[in-house]
SEVOVO-213389 format. One record per atom (N, C-alpha, C): x negated, y, z; atom name. Coordinates in steps of 0.1 Angstrom, whole numbers. Last residue first. Layout:
<sites>
<<X Y Z> CA>
...
</sites>
This chain:
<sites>
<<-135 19 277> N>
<<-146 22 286> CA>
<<-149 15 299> C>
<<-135 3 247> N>
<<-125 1 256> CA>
<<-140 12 268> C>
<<-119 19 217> N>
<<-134 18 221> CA>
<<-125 16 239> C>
<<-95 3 195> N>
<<-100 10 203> CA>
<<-112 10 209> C>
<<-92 -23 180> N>
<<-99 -18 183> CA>
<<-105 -3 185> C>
<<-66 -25 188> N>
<<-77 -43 195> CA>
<<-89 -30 190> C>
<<-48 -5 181> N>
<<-53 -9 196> CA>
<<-62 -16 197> C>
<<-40 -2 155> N>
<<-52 4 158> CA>
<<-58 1 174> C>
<<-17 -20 154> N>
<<-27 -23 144> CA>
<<-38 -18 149> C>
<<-1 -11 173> N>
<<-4 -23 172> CA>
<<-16 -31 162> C>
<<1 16 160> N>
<<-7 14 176> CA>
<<-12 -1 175> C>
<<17 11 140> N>
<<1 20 139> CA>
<<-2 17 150> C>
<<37 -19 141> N>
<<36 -8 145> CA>
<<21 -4 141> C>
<<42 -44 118> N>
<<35 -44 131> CA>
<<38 -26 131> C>
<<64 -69 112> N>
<<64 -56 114> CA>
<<55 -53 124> C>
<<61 -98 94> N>
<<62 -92 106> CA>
<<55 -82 108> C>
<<57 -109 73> N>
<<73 -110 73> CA>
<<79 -104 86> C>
<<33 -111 65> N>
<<41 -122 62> CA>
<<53 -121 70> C>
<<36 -78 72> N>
<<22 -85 68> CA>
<<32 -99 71> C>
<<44 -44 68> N>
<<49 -53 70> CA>
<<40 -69 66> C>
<<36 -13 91> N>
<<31 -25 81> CA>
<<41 -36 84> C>
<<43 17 91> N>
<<38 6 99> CA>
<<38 -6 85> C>
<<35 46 86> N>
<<41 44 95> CA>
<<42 33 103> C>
<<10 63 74> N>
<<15 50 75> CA>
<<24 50 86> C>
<<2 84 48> N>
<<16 83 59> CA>
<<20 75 67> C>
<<-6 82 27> N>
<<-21 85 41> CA>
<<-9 89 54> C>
<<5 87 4> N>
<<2 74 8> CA>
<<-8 72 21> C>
<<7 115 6> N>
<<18 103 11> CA>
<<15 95 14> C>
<<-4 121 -18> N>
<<-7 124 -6> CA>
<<4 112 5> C>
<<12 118 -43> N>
<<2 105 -34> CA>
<<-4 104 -27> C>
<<42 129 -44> N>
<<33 132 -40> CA>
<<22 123 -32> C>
<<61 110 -58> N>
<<62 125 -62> CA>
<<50 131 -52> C>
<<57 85 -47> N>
<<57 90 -61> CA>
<<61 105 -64> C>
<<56 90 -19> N>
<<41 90 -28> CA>
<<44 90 -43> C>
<<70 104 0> N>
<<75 97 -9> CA>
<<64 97 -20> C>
<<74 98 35> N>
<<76 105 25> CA>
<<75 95 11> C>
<<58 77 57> N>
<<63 87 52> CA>
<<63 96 43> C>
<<54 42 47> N>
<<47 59 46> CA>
<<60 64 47> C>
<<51 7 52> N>
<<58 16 50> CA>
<<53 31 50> C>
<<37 -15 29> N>
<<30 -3 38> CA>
<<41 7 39> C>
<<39 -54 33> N>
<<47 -34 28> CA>
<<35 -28 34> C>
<<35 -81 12> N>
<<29 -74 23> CA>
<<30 -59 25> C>
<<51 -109 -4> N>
<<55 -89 -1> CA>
<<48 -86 10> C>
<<45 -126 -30> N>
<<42 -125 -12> CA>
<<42 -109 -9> C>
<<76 -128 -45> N>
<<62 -125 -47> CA>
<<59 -127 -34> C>
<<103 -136 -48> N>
<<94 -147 -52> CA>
<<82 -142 -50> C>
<<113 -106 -62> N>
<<116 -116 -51> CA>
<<110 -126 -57> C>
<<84 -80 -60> N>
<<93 -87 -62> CA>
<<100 -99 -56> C>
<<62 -55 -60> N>
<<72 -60 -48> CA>
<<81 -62 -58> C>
<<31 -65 -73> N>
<<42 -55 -72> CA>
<<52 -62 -60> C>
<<9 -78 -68> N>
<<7 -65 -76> CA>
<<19 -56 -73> C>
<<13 -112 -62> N>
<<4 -103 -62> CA>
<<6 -88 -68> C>
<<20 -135 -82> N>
<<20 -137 -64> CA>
<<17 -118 -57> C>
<<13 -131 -104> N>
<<27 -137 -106> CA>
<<30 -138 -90> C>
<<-11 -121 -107> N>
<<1 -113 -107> CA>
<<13 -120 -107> C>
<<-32 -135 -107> N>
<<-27 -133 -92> CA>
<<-16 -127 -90> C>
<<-55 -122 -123> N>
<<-50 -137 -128> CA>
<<-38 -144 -115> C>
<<-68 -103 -120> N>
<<-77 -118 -110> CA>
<<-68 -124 -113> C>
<<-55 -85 -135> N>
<<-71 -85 -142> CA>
<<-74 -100 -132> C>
<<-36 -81 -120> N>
<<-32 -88 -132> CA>
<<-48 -91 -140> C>
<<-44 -70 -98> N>
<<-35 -83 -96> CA>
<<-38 -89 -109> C>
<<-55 -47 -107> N>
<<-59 -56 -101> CA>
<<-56 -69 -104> C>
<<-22 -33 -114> N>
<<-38 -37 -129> CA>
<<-46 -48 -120> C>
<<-10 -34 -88> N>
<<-8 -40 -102> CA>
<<-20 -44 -112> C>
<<-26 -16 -72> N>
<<-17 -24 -70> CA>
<<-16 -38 -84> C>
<<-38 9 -85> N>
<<-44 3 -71> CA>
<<-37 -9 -69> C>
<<-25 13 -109> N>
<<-37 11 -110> CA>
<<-43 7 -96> C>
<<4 23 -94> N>
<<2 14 -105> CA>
<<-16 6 -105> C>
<<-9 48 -79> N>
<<-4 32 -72> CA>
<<-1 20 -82> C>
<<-12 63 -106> N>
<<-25 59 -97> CA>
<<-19 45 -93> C>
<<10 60 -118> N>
<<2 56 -125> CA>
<<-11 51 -115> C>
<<26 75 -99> N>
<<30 64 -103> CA>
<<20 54 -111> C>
<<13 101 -95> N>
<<9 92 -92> CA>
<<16 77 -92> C>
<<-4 106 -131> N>
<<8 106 -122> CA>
<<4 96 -107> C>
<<-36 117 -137> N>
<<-24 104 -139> CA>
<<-16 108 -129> C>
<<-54 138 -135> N>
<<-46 136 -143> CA>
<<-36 130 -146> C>
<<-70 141 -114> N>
<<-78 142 -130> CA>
<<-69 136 -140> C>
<<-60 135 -95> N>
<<-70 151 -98> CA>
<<-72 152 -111> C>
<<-53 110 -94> N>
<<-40 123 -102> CA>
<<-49 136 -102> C>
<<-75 97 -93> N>
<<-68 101 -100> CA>
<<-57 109 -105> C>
<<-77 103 -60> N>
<<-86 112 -68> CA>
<<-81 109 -83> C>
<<-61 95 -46> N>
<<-58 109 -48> CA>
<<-67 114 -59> C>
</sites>
């Protein structure tokens, strides 16, 4: 969020968190964007972070080698157990 404060779209921010990476560790042909042939790890959100990168703090659930976990399923193992 803190680049579009100072100016980039946020197509440019998720660009720069995703992609430039990828492509600076040499990893972008596996790595940076969602294509076919890439390893696709999703973060589904609600709403629509290219028009608002607030968004991206939307998680609804994750897609991680090809299986859908739920926010509960992700944040339960560490819960504080009493």
């Amino acid at each position: 969020m803190a680049m579009t404060a100072y100016g980039m779209t946020p197509y440019e921010a998720l660009r720069t968190a995703t992609y430039y990476p990828a492509k600076k560790m040499g990893v972008e042909d596996d790595l940076g964007t969602i294509e076919e042939g890439k390893i696709a790890d999703i973060v589904f959100v609600k709403g629509n972070p290219l028009e608002e990168i607030k968004d991206t703090v939307n998680v609804q659930m994750v897609m991680k080698d090809g299986k859908i976990y739920l926010i509960d399923d992700i944040i339960t193992p560490f819960m504080k157990q009493n």
